[in-house]
C-alpha positions as a printed NumPy array, in Angstrom:
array([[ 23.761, -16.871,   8.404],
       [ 20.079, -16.969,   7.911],
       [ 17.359, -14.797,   9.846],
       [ 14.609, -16.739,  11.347],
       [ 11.385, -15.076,  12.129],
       [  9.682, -17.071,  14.487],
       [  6.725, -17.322,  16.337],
       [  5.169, -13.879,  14.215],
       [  1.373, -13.507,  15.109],
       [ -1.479, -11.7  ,  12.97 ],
       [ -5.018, -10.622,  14.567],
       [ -8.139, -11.784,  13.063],
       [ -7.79 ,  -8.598,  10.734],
       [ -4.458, -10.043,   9.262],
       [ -2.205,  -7.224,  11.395],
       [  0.397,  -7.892,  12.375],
       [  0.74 ,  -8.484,  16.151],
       [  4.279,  -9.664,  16.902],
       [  7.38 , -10.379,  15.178],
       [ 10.117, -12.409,  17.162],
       [ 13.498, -12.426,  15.396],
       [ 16.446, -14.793,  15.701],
       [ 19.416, -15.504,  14.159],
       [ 20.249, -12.052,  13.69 ],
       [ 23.252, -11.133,  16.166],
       [ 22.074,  -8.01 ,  17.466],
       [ 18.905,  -7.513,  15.308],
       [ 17.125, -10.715,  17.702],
       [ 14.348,  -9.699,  19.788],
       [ 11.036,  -9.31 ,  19.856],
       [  8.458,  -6.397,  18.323],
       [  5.006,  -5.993,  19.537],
       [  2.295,  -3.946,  17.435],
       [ -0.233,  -2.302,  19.255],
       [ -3.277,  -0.569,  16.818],
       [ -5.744,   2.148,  16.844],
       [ -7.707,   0.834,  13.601],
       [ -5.664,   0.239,  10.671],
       [ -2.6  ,   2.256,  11.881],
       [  0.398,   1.228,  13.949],
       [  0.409,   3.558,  17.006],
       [  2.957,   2.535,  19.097],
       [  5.729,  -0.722,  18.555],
       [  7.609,  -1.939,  22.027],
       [  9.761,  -5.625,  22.946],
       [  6.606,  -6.002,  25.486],
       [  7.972,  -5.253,  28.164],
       [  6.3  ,  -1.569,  28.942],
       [  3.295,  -1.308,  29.37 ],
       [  1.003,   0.579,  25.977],
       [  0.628,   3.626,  26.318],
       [  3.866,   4.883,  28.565],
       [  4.67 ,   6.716,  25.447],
       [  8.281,   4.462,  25.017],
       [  8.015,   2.906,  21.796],
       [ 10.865,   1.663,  19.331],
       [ 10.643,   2.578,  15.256],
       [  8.826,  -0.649,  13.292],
       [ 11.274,  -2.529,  11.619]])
């Protein structure tokens, strides 16, 4: 079986924004990015708010 990464989206600084995986049995979902400057601060599926301090490790 092949992973698909669909959909991914950069910023206009080439981050990384989101990364939407399929094809993956339990690996699909969604990972949002969210950025203070260069570094990765928090990572979530988008569905909490930034900033409720619930964030998943990058993958």
């Amino acid at each position: 079986m092949k992973v698909g990464y669909d959909n991914n989206s950069d910023d206009a600084l080439g981050r990384r924004i989101k990364k939407v995986v399929t094809n993956s049995g339990d690996h699909d979902g969604t990972v949002v990015y969210y950025y203070k400057g260069h570094q990765i601060i928090e990572t979530g599926d988008g569905s909490i708010p930034p900033g409720s301090g619930c964030s998943i490790p990058p993958r």
